[in-house]
LUMTOR-197281 format. One line per field, with one value per atom (N, C-alpha, C, O): residue number from 0; residue in one letter; x, y, z. Coordinates in Angstrom, 2 decimals. Layout:
seq = c(NUM|...)
type = c(A|...)
xx = c(X|...)
yy = c(Y|...)
zz = c(Z|...)
//
This chain:
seq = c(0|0|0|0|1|1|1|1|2|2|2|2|3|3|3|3|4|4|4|4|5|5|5|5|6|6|6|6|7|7|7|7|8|8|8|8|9|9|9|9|10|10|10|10|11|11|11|11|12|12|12|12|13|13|13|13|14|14|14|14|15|15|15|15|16|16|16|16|17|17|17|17|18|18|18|18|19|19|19|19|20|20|20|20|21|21|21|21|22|22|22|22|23|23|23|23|24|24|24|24|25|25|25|25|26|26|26|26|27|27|27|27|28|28|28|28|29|29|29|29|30|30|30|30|31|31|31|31|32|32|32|32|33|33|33|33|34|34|34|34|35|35|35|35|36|36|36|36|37|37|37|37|38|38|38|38|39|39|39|39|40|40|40|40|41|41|41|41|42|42|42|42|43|43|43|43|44|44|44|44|45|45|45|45|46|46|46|46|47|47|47|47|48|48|48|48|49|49|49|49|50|50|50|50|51|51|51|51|52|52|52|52|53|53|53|53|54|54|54|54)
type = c(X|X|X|X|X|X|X|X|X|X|X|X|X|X|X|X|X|X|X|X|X|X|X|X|X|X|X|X|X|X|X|X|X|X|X|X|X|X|X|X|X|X|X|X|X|X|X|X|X|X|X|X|X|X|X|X|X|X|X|X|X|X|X|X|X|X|X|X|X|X|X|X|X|X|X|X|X|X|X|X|X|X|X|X|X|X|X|X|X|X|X|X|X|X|X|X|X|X|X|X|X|X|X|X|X|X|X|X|X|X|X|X|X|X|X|X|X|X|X|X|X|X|X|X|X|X|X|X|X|X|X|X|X|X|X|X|X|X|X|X|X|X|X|X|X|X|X|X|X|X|X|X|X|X|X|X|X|X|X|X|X|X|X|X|X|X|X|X|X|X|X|X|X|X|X|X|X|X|X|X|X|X|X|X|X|X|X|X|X|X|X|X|X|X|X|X|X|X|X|X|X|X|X|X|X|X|X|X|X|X|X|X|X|X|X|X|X|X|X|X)
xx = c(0.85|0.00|0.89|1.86|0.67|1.12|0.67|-0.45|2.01|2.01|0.43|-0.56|0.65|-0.85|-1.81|-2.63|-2.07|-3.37|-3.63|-4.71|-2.76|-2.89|-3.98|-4.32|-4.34|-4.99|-6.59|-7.12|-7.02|-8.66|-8.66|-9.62|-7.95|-8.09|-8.27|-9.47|-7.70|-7.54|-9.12|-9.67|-9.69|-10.60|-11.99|-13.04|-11.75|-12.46|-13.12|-14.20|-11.81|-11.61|-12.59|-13.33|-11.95|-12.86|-14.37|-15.17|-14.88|-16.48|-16.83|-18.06|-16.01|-16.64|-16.91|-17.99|-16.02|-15.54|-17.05|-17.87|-17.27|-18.44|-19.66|-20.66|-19.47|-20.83|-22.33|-22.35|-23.32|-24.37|-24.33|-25.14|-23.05|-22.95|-22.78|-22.00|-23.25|-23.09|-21.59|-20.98|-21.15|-19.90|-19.61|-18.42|-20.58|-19.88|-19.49|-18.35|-20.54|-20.40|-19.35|-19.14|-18.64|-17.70|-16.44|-15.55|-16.26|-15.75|-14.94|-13.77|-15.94|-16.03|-15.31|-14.25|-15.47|-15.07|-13.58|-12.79|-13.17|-11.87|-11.56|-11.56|-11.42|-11.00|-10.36|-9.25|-11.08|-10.89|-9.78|-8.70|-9.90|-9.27|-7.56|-6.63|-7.57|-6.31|-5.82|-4.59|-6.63|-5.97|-5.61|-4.74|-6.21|-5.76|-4.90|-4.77|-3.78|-2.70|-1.55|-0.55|-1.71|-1.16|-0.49|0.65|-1.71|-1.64|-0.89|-0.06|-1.19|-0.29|0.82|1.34|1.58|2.77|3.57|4.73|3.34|3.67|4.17|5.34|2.76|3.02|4.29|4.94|4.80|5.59|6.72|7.61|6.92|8.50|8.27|9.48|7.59|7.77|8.65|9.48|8.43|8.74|10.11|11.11|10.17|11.44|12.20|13.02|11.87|12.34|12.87|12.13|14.50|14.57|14.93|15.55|14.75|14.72|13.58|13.67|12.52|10.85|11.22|10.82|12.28|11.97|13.58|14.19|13.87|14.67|14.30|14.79|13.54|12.88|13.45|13.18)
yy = c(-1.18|0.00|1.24|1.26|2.12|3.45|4.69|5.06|5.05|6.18|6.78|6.77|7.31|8.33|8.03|8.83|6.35|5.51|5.46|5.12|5.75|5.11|6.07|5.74|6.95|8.58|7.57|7.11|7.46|7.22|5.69|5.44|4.74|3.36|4.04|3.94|4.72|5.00|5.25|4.59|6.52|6.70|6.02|5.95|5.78|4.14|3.65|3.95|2.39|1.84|2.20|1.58|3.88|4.22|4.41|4.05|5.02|4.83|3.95|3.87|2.65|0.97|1.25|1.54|1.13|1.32|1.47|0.62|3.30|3.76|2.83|2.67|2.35|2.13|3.33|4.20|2.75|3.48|5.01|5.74|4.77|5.83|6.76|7.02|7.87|8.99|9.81|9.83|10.31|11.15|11.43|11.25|12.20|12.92|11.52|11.27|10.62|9.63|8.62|7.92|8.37|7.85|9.00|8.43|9.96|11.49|10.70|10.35|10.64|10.39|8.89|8.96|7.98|6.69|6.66|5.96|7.51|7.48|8.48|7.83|9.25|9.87|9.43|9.84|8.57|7.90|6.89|6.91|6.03|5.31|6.32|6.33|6.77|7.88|8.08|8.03|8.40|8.89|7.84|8.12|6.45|5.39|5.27|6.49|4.83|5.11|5.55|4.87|7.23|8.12|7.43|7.27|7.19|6.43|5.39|5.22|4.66|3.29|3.68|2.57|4.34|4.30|5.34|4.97|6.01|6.89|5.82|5.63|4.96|3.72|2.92|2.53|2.59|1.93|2.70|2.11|4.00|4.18|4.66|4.67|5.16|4.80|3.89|4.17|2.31|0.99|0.96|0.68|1.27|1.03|1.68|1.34|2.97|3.96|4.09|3.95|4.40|4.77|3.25|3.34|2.03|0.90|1.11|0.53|1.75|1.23|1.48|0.85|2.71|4.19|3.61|4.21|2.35|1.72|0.69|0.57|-0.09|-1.50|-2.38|-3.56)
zz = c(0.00|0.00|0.00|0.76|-0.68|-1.43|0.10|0.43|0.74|1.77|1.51|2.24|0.10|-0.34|0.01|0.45|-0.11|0.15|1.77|2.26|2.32|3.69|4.61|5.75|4.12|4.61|4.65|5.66|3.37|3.08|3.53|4.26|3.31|4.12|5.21|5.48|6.06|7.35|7.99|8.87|7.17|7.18|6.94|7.58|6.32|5.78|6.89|7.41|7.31|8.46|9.91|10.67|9.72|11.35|11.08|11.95|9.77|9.11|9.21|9.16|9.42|9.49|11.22|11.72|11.71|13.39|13.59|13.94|13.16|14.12|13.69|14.39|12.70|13.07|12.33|11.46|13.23|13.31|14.86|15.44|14.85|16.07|15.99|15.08|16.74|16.38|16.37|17.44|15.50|15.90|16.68|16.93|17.79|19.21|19.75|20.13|19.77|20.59|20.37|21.35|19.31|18.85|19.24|19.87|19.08|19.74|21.17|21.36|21.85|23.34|23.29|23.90|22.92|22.80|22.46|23.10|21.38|20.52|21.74|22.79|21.86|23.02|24.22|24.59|24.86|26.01|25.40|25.99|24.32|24.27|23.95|24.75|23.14|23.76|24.54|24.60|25.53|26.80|27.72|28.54|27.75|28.36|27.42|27.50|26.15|25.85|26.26|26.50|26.38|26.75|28.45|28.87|28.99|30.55|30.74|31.64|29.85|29.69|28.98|28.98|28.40|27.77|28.99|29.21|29.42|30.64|31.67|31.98|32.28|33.22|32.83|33.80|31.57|30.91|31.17|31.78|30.82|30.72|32.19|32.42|33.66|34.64|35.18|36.05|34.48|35.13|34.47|35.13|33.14|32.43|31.81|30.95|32.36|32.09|29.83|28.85|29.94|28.71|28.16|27.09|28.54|27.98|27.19|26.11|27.36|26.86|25.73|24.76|25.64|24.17|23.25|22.36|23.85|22.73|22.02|20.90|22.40|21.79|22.38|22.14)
//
């Protein structure tokens, strides 16, 4: 797959995701799931510091 292509698959993809749901409400969902990310990769280099951010 072609860098260029990777934008509208992308998009695609999350139009499948939602569903019949509403935007805000998918908003709120994608959101959260972010921020537990953010939480968990934080928790991570906590424990292992700059090992995490080498592989």
């Amino acid at each position: 797959m072609a860098l260029s292509n990777l934008g509208p698959v992308l998009w695609s993809c999350a139009d499948s995701m939602r569903g019949s749901m509403s935007a805000d409400e998918y908003k709120d969902y994608l959101l959260g799931l972010v921020f537990y990310k953010h939480i968990s990769d934080s928790q991570l280099y906590d424990v292992y510091g700059h090992a995490f951010l080498k592989g």
